[in-house]
Every structure is written in C-alpha cells, then in structure tokens.
C-alpha positions as a LaTeX table, in Angstrom:
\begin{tabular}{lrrr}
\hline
Residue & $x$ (\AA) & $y$ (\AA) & $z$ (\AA) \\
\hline
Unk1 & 90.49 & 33.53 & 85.65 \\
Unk2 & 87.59 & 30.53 & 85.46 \\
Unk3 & 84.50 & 31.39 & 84.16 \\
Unk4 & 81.92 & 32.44 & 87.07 \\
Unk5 & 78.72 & 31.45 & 86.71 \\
Unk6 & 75.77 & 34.10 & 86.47 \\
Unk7 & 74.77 & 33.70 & 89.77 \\
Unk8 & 76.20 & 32.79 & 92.81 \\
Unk9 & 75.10 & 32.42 & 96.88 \\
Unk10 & 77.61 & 34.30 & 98.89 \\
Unk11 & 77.15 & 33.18 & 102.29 \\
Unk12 & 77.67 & 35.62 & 105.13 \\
Unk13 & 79.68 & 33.86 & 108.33 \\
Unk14 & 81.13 & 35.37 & 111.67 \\
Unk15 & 84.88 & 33.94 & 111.14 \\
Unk16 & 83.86 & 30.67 & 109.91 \\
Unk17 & 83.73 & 30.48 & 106.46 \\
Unk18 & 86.96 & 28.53 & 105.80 \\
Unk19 & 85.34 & 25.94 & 108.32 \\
Unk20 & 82.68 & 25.79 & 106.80 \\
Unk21 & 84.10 & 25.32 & 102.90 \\
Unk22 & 86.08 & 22.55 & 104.18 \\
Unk23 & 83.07 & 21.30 & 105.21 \\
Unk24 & 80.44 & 21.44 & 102.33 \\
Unk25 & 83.17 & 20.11 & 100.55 \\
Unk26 & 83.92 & 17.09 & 102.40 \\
Unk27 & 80.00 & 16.40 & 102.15 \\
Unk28 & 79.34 & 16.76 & 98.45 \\
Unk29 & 81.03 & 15.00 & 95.90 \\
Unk30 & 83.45 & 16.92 & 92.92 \\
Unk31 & 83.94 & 19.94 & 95.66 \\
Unk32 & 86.90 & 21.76 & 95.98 \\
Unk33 & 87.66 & 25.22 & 97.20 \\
Unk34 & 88.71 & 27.06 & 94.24 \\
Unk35 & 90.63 & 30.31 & 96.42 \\
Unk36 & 90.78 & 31.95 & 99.65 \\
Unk37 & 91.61 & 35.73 & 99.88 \\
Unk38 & 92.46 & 37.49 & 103.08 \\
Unk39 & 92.10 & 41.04 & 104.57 \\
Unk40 & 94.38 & 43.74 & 104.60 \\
Unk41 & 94.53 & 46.56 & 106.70 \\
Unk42 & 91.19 & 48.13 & 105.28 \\
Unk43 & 89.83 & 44.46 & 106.82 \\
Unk44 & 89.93 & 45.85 & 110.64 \\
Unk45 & 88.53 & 48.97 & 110.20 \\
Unk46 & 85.39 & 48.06 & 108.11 \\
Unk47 & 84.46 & 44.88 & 109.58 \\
Unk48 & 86.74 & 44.56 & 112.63 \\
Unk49 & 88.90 & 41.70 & 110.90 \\
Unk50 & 92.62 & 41.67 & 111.76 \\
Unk51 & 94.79 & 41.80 & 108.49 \\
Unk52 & 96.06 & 38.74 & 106.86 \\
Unk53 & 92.59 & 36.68 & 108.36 \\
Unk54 & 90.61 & 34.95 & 105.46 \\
Unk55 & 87.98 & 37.55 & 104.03 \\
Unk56 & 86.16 & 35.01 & 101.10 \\
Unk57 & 86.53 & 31.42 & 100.32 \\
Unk58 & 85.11 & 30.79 & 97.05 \\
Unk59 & 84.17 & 27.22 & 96.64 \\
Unk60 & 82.54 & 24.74 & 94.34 \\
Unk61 & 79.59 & 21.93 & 95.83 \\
Unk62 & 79.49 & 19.67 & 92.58 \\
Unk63 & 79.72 & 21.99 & 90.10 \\
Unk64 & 77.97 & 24.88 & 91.79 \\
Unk65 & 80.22 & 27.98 & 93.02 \\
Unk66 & 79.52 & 29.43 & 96.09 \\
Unk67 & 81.31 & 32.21 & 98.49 \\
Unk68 & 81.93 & 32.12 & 102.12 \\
Unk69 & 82.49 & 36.05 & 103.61 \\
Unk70 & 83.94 & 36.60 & 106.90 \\
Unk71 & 82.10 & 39.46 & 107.40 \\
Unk72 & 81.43 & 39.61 & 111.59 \\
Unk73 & 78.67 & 38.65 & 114.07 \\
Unk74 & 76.14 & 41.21 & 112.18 \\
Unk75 & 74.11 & 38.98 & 110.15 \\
Unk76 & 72.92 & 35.42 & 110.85 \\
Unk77 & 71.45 & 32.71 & 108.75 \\
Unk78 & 67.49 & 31.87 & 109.33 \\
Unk79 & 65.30 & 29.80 & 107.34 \\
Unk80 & 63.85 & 32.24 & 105.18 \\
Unk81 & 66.82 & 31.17 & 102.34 \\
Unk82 & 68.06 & 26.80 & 102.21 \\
Unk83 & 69.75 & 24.03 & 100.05 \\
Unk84 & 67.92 & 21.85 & 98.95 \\
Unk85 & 69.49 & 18.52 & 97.73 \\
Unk86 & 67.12 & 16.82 & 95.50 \\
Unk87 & 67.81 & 12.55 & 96.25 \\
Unk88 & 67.40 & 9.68 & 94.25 \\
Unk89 & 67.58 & 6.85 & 96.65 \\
Unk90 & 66.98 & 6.76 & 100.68 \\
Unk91 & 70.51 & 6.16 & 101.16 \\
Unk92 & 71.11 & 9.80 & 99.31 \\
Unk93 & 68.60 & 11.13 & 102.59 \\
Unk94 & 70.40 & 9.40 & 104.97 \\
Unk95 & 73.41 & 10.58 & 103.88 \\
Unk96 & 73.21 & 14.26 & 103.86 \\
Unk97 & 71.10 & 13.85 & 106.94 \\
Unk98 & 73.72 & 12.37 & 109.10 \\
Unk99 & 76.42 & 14.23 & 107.28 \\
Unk100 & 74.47 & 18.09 & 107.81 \\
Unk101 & 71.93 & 17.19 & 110.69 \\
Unk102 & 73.41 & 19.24 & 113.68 \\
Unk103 & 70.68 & 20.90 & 115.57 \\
Unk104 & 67.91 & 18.26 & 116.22 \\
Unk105 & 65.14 & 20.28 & 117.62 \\
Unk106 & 65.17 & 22.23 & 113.99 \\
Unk107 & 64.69 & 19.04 & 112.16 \\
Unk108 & 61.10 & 19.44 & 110.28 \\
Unk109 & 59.58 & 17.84 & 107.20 \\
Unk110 & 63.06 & 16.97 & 105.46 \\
Unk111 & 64.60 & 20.51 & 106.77 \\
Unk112 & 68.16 & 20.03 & 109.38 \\
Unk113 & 70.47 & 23.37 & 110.18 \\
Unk114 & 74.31 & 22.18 & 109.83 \\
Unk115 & 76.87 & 23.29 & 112.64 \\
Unk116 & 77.04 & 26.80 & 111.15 \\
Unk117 & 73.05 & 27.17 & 111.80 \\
Unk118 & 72.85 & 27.19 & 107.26 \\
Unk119 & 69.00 & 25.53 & 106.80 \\
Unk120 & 69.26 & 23.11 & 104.34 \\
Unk121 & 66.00 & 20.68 & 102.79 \\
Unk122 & 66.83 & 17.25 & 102.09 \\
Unk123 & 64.29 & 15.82 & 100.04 \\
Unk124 & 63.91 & 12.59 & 97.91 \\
Unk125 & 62.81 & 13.35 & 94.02 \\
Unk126 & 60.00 & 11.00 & 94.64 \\
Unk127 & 58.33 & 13.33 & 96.69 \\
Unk128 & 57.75 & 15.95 & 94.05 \\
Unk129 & 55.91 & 13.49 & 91.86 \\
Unk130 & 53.48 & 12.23 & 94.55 \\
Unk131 & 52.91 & 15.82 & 95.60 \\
Unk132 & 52.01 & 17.00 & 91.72 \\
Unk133 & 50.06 & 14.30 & 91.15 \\
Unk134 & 46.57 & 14.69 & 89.83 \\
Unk135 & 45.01 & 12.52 & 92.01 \\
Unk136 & 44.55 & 15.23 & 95.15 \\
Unk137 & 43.57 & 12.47 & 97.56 \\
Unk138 & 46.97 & 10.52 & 96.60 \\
Unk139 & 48.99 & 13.75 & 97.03 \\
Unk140 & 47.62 & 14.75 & 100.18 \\
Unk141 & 48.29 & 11.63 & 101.73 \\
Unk142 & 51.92 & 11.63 & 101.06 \\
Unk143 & 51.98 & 15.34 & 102.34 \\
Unk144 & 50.24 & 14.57 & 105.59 \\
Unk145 & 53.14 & 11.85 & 106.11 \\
Unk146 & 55.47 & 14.09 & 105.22 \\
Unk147 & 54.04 & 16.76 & 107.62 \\
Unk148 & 54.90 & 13.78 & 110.14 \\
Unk149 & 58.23 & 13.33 & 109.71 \\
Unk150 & 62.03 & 14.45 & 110.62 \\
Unk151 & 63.62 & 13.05 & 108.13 \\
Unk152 & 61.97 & 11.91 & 105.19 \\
Unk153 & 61.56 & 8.16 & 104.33 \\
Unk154 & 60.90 & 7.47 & 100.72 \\
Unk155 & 59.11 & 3.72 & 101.58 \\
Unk156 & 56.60 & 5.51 & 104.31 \\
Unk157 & 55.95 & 8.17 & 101.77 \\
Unk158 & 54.67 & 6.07 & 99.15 \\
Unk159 & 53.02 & 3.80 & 101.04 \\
Unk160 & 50.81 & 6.72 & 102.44 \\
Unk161 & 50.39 & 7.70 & 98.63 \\
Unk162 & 49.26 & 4.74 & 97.53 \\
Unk163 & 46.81 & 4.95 & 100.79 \\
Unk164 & 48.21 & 1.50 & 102.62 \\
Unk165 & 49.25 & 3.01 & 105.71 \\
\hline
\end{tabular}
C-alpha cells in the first residue's frame, strides 16, 4: 500500500465523485487517480447506493491526495471550506480560472465554484506580499482593487499598490 499522507480532504459528492476526479485531474498537472472502490450490498442500505456503483475515488492533484465519497444528496459543498491555488504568473490565474470557473455569479475577489459547486480561491503569490506589506497605505490599496475584482489581475494589483491607478 503507498504511504498516505497525515492528512487528507475527503470530499463528500451526490454520485459524482468519479466525474469529478477525472476532472481535478485533467486540470492540475502530475494528477492521477490512484483507486476507485465500489459498494457492495451494505452500499444500498446505508446510503441508498446500488452495489457495484463507485463508493471513493482516491486521487492525487500534484502531489496532494484527496478522496471523492459517493455518499448521497445529504451534504453539499458551501464556501465555508476552498482550494486555494497559490500562482506565479497571470497566465497561472487565467488558467485555473477558465479551467474551474463554472458558476459566474459566485465569482468574487479571486473565488469561482467548479461544475460540482467545490469553492475554490485562485490567487496570484504577489498578492500576499502587497497585502503584508508594512506600508498600510500600499496594502490597502491593492486590497481595495482586489475587493473590485472577479478574477484577479496581477498588473492592476500592483499598479494600485504602488498608488498609479
């Protein structure tokens, strides 16, 4: 067996979490799904599942392991938990964005919900800098333009940090 690592999100879907590995993994580089397991007859009569239907996907986003459960309509995702993909350049933000941008009218401050309604932040590493930076006139600039924005864009961020708007 591979070595698990400490800890782990297991993320709770309806009947989509096969879907939705194939997914993540087709977004982030070095991804794979690493197994599937399915119920058995004990499947139906705790969760409703019919036996032989995929109960977990367990699955790796560049390096990081992560479960998918099949577990029934019960629970949903909200924004209380997200991903969030730290990004080097703009074309890292525009990336994800278009790859995991699926319900517009939740798109805030760097944040998009993917087709299985999973909140994820997509924010440049840039950002973190201005934002810490000692200068509280500087850092509140670039967080009033990000307060602004959909997606983030690293060029309007630091211009509003460096106060030439």
């Amino acid at each position: 067996m591979a070595q698990l690592q400490k800890i782990s999100p297991c993320l709770w879907f309806d009947d989509q979490a096969e879907d939705a590995a194939k997914f993540y993994c087709s977004v982030f580089n070095n991804s794979r799904i690493t197994q599937t397991t399915y119920y058995g007859h004990a499947g139906f009569e705790f969760h409703g599942r019919p036996e032989g239907s995929v109960m977990t996907v367990s699955f790796e986003l560049d390096g990081h392991s992560f479960t998918g459960l099949n577990g029934g309509p019960i629970f949903k995702f909200t924004e209380a938990v997200s991903f969030q993909i730290n990004c080097d350049t703009q074309e890292e933000v525009d990336y994800f964005w278009n790859a995991l941008s699926a319900v517009p009218q939740a798109e805030q401050c760097g944040w998009v919900k993917d087709r299985f309604d999973l909140s994820w932040q997509i924010v440049p590493v840039a950002l973190f800098d201005m934002l810490a930076d000692p200068d509280t006139k500087k850092s509140q600039r670039a967080m009033e333009a990000m307060l602004q924005m959909k997606k983030l864009d690293i060029a309007t961020l630091q211009r509003a940090f460096a106060g030439d708007r």
